[in-house]
C-alpha positions in Angstrom: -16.6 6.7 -13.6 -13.3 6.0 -12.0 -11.8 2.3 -12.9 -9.8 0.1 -9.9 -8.0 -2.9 -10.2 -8.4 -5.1 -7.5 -11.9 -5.8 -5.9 -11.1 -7.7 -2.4 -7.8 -5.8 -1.1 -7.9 -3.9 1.6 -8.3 -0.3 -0.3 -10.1 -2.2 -2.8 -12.8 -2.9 -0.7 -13.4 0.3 0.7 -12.8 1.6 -2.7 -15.8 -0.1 -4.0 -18.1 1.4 -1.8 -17.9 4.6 -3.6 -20.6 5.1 -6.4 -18.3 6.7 -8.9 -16.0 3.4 -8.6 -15.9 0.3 -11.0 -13.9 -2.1 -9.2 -12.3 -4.8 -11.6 -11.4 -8.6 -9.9 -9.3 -11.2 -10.8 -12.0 -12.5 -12.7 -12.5 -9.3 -14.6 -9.0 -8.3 -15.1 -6.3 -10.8 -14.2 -3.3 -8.6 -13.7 -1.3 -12.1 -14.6 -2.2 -11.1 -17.8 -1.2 -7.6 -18.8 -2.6 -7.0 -21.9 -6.4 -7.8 -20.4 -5.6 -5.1 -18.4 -5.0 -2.9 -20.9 -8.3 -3.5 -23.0 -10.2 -3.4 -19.5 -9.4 0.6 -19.8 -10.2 0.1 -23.5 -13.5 -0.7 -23.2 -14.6 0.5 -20.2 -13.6 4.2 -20.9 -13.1 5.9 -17.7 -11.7 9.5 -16.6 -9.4 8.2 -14.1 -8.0 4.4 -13.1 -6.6 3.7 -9.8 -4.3 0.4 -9.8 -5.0 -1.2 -6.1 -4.1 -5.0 -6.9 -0.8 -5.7 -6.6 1.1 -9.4 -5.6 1.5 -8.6 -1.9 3.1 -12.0 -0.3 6.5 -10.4 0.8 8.3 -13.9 1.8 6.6 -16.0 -1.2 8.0 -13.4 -4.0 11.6 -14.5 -3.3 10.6 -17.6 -4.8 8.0 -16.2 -7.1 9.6 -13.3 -8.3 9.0 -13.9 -12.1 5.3 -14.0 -11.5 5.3 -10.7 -8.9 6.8 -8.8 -11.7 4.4 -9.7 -14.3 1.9 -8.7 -11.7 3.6 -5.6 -10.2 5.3 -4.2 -13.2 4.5 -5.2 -16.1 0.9 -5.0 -15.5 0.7 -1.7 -14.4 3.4 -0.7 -16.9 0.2 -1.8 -19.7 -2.4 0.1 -17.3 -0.5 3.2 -17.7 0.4 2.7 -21.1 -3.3 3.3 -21.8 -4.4 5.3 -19.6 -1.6 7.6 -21.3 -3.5 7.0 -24.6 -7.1 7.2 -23.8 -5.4 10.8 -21.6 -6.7 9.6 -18.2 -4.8 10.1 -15.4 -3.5 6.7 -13.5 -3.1 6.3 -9.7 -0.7 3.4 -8.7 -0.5 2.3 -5.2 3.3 1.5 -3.9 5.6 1.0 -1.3 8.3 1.7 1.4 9.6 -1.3 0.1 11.4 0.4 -2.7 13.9 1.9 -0.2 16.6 0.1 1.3 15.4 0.6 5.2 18.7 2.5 5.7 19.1 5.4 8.2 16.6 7.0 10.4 15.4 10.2 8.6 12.1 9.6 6.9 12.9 8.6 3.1 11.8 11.7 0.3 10.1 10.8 -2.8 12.8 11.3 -5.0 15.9 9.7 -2.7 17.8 7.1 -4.4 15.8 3.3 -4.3 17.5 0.4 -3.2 15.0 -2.5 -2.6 16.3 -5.6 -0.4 14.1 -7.9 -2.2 11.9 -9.5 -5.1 8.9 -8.0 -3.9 10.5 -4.2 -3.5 12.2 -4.8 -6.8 9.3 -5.8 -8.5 7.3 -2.7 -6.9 10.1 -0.4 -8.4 10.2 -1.6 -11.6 6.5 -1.2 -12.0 7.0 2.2 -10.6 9.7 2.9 -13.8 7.5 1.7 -15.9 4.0 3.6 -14.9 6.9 6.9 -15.6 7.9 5.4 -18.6 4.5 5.8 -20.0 4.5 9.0 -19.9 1.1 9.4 -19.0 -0.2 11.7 -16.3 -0.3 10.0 -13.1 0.4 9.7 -9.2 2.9 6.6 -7.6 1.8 6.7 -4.0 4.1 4.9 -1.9 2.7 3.6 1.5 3.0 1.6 4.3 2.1 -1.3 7.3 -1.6 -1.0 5.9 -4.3 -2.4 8.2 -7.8 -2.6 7.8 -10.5 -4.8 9.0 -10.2 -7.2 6.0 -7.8 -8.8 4.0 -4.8 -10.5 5.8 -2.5 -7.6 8.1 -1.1 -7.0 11.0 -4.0 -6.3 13.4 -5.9 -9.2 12.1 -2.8 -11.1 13.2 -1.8 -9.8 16.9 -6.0 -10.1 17.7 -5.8 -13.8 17.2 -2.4 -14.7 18.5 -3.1 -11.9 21.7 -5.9 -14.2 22.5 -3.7 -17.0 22.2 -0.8 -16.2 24.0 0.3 -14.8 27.2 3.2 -13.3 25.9 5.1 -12.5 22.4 8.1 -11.1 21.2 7.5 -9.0 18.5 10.6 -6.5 16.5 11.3 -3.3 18.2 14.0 -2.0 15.4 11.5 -2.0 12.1 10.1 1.7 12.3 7.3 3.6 9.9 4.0 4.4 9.6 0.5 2.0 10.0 -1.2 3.5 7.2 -5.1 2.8 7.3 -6.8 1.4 4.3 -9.6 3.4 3.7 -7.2 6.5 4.5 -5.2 5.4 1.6 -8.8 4.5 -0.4 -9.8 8.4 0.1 -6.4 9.7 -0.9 -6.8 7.2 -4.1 -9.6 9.0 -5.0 -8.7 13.0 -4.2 -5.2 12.5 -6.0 -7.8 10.8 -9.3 -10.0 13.7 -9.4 -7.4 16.7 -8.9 -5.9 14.9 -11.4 -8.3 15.3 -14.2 -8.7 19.0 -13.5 -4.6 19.6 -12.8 -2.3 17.2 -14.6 0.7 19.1 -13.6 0.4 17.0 -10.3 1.5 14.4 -12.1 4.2 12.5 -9.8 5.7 10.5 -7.1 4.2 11.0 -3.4 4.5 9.5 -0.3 1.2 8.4 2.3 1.6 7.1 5.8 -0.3 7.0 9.3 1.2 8.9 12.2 3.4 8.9 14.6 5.8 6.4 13.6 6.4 3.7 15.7 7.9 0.2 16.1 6.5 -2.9 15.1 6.2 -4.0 19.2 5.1 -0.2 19.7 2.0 -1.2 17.2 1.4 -4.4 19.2 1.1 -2.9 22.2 -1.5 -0.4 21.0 -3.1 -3.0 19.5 -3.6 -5.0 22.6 -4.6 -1.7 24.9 -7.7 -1.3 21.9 -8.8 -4.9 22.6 -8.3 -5.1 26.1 -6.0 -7.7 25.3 -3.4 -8.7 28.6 -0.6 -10.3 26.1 3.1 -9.3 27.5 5.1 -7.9 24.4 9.1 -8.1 24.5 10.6 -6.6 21.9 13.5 -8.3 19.7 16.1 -7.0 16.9 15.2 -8.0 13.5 17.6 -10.8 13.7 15.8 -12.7 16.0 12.8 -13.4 13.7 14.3 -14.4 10.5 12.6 -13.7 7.1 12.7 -15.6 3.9 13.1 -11.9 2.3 14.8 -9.2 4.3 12.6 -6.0 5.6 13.5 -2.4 5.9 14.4 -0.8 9.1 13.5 2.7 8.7 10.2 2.6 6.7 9.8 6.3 7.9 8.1 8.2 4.5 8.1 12.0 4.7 4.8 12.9 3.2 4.8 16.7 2.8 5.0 16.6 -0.8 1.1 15.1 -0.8 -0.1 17.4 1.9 1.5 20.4 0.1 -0.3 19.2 -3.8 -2.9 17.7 -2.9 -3.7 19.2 0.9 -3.9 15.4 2.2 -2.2 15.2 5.8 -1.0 12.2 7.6 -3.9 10.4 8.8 -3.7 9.3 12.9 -3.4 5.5 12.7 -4.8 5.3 16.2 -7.5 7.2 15.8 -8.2 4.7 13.2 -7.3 1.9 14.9 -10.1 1.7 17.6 -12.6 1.3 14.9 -10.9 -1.7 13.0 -10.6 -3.1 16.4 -14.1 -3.2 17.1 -15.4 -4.3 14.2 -12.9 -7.2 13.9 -13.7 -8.4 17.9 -17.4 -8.0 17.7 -19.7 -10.9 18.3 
């Protein structure tokens, strides 16, 4: 049995659909309280435990930072402190948000961090402390995840599309729409080679491809739902942000294809799916 945190996310929820998977829920295992999270591994003995909770709300953290890091550090720091002693490995979902946005090259697992934020901060120092463990385990840093639940990006340019005639949308934030259940199947491959080959144990980057603006995803958004919205692109300073977001969210991911033989999934071939299902009748 493989253990997850986090029943109602967006990997969660295609996580749970798997019969090897126990998914845990706030109710279950609060990650606001670290320690519970710890004894959930206790008891429920698994071989492997993927951590797919995390305190998400990018803007909200700046104010709530103390809270995200009890949630994205500390309790994953106490995950991976026993998963390390019961000698499972532990699977940590993370983020482009741990870079500084700098540059246009895509970032390499082990370039230097500089997170603009509370959130990215918090993310990194949940990321130090999963190594501090010293447990075997997998960081997987990934990005602009969409899905057809939870609260993203393609949920939100379906209902404003079919609002609006027209919306400006940035054109100079650049990466990779990563679909959930991608990332949910890559969860679970990187788990089980895992418990057969520890010496995987590392840092790896996932991401959809090609990389492409945040109007570039619009657009192909709309074309999916037949959607006649006019998109004009703006620079990032244009839309102001409580928390600041990185430009070049770009993640090379050659490091997961080459361990783990995982490739870059096609985020539009994905896309026309999660379309559907979210305009159906």
């Amino acid at each position: 049995m493989i253990l997850v945190f986090g029943r109602s996310g967006q990997v969660a929820t295609t996580l749970r659909e798997n019969p090897d998977v126990v998914t845990l829920g706030r109710d279950e295992a609060d990650l606001s309280d670290p320690e519970a999270c710890a004894a959930a591994i206790h008891d429920r003995r698994p071989v492997a435990v993927i951590n797919a909770a995390a305190y998400t709300a990018v803007d909200r953290a700046e104010e709530e930072e103390t809270l995200a890091h009890v949630v994205n550090a500390e309790a994953p720091g106490a995950m991976a402190r026993a998963a390390a002693e019961r000698e499972v490995p532990f699977v940590h979902i993370s983020t482009d948000y741990v870079f500084d946005g700098s540059g246009t090259r895509p970032w390499q697992t082990d370039d230097a961090t500089g997170p603009l934020g509370a959130y990215g901060r918090t993310k990194l120092a949940g990321e130090e402390a999963i190594r501090a463990a010293g447990g075997v385990h997998a960081i997987l840093r990934t990005s602009w995840v969409f899905s057809s639940t939870g609260g993203n990006f393609v949920k939100t340019m379906l209902r404003l599309g079919a609002e609006r005639d027209a919306l400006r949308i940035v054109n100079d934030q650049v990466g990779g729409p990563t679909p959930a259940p991608a990332i949910a199947d890559a969860c679970m491959t990187i788990a089980r080679t895992l418990v057969d080959d520890p010496s995987k144990t590392g840092t790896y980057h996932f991401s959809g491809t090609p990389d492409v603006s945040w109007a570039d995803f619009a657009q192909a958004i709309f074309e999916e739902a037949g959607l006649t919205c006019e998109i004009t692109g703006i620079p990032t300073a244009d839309y102001p942000t409580p928390a600041a977001r990185p430009a070049n969210s770009r993640l090379d991911c050659g490091a997961l294809n080459d361990q783990f033989g995982i490739a870059r999934p096609d985020w539009r071939t994905a896309l026309g799916p999660i379309v559907a299902e979210l305009t159906k009748d």
